[in-house]
C-alpha positions as CSV (number, residue, x, y, z in Angstrom):
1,X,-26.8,64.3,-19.8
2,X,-23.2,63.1,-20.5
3,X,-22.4,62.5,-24.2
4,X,-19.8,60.0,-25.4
5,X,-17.3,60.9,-27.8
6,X,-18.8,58.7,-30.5
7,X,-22.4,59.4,-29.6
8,X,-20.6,63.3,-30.7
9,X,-19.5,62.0,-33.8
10,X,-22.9,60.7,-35.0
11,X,-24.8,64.0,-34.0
12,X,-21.4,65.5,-36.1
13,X,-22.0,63.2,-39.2
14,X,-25.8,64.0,-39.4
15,X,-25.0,67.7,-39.4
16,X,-22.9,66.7,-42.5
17,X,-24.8,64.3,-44.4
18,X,-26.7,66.8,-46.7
19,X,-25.2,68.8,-49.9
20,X,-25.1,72.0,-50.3
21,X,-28.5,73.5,-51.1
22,X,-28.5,73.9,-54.9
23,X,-30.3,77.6,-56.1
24,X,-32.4,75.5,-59.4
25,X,-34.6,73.6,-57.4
26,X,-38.2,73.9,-54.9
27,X,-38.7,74.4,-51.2
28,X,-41.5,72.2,-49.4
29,X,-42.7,71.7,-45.6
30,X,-44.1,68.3,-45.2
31,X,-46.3,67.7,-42.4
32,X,-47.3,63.9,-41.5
33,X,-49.4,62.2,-39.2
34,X,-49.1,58.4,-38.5
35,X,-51.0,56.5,-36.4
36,X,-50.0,52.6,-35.1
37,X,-52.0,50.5,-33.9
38,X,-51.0,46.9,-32.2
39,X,-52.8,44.2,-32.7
40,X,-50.9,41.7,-30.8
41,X,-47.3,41.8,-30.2
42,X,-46.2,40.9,-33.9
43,X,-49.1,42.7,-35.7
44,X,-50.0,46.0,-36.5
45,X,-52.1,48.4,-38.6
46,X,-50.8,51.3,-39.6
47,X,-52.3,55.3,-41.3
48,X,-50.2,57.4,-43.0
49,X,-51.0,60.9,-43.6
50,X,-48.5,63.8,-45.6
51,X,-49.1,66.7,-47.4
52,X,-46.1,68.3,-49.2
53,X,-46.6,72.3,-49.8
54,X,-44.5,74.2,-51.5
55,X,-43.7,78.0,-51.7
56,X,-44.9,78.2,-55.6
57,X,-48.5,79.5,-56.2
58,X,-51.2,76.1,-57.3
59,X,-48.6,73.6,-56.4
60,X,-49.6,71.2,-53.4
61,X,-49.6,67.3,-53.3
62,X,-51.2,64.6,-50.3
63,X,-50.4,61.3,-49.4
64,X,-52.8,58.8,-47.7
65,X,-52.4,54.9,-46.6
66,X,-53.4,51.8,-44.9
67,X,-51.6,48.8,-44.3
68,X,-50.8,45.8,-42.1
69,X,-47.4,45.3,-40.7
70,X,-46.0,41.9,-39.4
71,X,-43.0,40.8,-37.3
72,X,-41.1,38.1,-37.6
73,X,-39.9,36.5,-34.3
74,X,-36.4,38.1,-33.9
75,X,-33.1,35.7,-34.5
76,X,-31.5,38.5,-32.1
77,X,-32.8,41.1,-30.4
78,X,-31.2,44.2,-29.1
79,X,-32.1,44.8,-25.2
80,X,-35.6,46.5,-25.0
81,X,-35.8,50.5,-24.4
82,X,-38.6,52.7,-23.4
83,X,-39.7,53.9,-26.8
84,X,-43.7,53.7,-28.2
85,X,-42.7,51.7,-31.2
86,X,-41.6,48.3,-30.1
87,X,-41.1,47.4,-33.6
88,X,-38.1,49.0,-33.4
89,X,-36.7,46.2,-31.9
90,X,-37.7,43.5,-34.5
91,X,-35.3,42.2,-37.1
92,X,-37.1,41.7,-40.0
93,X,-40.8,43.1,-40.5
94,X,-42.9,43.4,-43.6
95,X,-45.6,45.6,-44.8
96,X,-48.6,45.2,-47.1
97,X,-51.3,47.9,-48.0
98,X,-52.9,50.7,-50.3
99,X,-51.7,54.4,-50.9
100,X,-53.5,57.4,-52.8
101,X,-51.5,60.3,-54.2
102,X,-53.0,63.3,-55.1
103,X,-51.5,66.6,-55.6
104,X,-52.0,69.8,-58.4
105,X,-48.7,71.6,-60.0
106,X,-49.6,75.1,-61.9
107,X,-53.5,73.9,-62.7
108,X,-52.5,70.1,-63.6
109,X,-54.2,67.5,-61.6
110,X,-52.5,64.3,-60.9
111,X,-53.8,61.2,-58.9
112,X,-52.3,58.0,-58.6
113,X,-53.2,54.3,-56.8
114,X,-50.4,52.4,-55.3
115,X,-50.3,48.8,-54.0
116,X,-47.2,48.8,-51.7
117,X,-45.0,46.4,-50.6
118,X,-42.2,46.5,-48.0
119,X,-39.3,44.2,-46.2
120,X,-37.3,46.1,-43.5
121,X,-34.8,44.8,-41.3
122,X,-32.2,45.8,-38.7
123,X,-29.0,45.1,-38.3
124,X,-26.9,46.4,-35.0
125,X,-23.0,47.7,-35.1
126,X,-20.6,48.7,-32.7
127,X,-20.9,51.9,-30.6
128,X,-24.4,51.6,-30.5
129,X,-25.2,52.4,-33.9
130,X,-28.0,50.4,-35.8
131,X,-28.2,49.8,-39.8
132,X,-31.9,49.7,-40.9
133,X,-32.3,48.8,-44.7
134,X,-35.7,49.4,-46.1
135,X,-36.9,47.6,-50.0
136,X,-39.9,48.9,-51.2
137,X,-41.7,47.5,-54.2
138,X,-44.6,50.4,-55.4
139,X,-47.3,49.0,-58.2
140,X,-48.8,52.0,-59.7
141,X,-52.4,53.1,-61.3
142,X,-51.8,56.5,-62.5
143,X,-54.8,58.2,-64.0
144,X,-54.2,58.2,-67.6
145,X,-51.5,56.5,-67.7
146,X,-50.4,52.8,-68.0
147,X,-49.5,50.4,-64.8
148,X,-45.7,51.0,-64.0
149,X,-43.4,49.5,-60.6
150,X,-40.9,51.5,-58.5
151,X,-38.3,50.3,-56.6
152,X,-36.9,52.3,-53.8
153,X,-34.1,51.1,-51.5
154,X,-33.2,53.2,-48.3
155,X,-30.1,52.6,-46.3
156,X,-30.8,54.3,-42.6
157,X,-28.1,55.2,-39.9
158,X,-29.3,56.2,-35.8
159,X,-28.2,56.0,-32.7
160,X,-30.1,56.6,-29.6
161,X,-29.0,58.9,-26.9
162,X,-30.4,57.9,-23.4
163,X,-30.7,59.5,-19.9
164,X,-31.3,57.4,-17.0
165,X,-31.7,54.3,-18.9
166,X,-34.5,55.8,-21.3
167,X,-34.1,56.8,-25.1
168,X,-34.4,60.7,-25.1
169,X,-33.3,61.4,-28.9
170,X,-32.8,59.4,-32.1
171,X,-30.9,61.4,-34.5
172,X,-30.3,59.2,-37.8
173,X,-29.7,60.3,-41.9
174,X,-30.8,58.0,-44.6
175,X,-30.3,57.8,-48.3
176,X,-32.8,56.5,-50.8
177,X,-32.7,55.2,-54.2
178,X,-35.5,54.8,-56.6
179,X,-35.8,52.5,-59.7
180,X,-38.4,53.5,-62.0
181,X,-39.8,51.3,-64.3
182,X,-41.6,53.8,-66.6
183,X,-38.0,54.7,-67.6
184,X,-36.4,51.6,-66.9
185,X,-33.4,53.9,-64.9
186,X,-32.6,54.9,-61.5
187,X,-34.3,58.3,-61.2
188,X,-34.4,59.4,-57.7
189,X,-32.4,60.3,-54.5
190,X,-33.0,61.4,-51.9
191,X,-30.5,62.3,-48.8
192,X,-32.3,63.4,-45.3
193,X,-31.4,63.9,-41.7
194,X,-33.4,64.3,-38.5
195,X,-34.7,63.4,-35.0
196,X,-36.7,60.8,-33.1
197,X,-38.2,62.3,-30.3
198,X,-40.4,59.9,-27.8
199,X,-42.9,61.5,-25.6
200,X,-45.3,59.3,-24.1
201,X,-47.2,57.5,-26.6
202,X,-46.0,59.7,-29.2
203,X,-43.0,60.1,-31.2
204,X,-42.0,63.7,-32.6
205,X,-39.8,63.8,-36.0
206,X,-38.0,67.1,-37.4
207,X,-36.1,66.2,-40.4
208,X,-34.4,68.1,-43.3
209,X,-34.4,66.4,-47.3
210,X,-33.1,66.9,-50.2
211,X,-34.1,65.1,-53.6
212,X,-32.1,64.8,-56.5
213,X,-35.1,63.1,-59.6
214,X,-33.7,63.5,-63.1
215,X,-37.2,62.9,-64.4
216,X,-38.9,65.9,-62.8
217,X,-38.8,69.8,-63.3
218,X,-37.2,71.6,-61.0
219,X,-34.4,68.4,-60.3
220,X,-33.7,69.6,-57.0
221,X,-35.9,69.6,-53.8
222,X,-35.4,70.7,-50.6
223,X,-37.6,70.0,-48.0
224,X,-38.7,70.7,-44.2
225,X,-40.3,67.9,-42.5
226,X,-42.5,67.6,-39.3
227,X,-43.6,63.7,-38.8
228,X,-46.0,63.1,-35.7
229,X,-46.6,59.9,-34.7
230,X,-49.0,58.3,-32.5
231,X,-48.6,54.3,-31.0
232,X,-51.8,53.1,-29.5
């Protein structure tokens, strides 16, 4: 496989992207599980399943969702590649559904019921490179505590690398901003890198975080991430 000099440059800039690993904060692995499933060619259901552990003793915390995501038909569309998710290819999609957050930090319990809301769309650049732009609107039932909203905003960078005409990687970094209307401030971000890997009707994600929340304890998180997902 032959590499182009600004194919190099991308792979260069996501080895960049991250700080420096700060010694105040927490180390996680996240594992996740998604599973798609097409409906037609604009429709789709899709699971999510994650479970962030951390090295501390009694801290652990799981994600779970449902939802229903719908395609626009495309103003423009980028030629099609072999990849699982053809909704890679759609401009603008949106996304409805229900998540449940669980998780337990030094003997305190915490759940939490989210209505989620989501526009995405795409937007290609020179050289190959594609700008995906993420606005999330979360409405939140927190045991205990009264309804609040989130707002998180997610800027994405890739760039696939092909052989023979197929995609064969997808490295890409992001950045995320969070809004959260308990505090009425911008609380969160959160700065990752990694890979998308197609294989068959599967698509393999390594990926490296870091988070930076001025409303938790520690601040800093740093996080190893393994994201399998499955298009049926």
């Amino acid at each position: 496989m032959s590499i182009s000099r600004h194919e190099l440059g991308f792979v260069l800039l996501t080895v960049t992207a991250l700080p420096a690993i700060a010694q105040s904060s927490r180390r996680e692995f996240r594992p996740e599980f998604d599973l798609y499933i097409s409906y037609d060619e604009r429709t789709r259901f899709v699971f999510k399943n994650t479970f962030d552990d951390g090295p501390a003793e009694g801290y652990a915390q799981g994600t779970t969702s449902a939802s229903i995501e719908i395609a626009l038909r495309p103003v423009f569309r980028r030629a099609l590649r072999q990849n699982p998710n053809v909704f890679r290819d759609r401009y603008l999609t949106f996304r409805t559904g229900y998540e449940y957050s669980a998780g337990s930090n030094q003997g305190t319990s915490t759940g939490e019921n989210r209505i989620i809301a989501e526009v995405n769309t795409r937007y290609p650049l020179p050289l190959g490179i594609v700008l995906r732009d993420r606005n999330r609107g979360d409405f939140r039932f927190r045991h205990g505590q009264p309804f609040s909203t989130r707002y998180r905003n997610r800027l994405w960078v890739e760039h696939d690398l092909e052989i023979a005409g197929k995609v064969a990687a997808t490295p890409y970094v992001y950045d995320e901003i969070t809004y959260d209307g308990r505090f009425g401030a911008w609380s969160s971000n959160r700065v990752a890198m990694g890979v998308e890997l197609p294989v068959s009707k599967f698509v393999i994600e390594p990926y490296l975080l870091r988070q930076h929340n001025t409303r938790s304890s520690p601040t800093w998180v740093n996080a190893l991430g393994l994201k399998i997902s499955l298009f049926l």
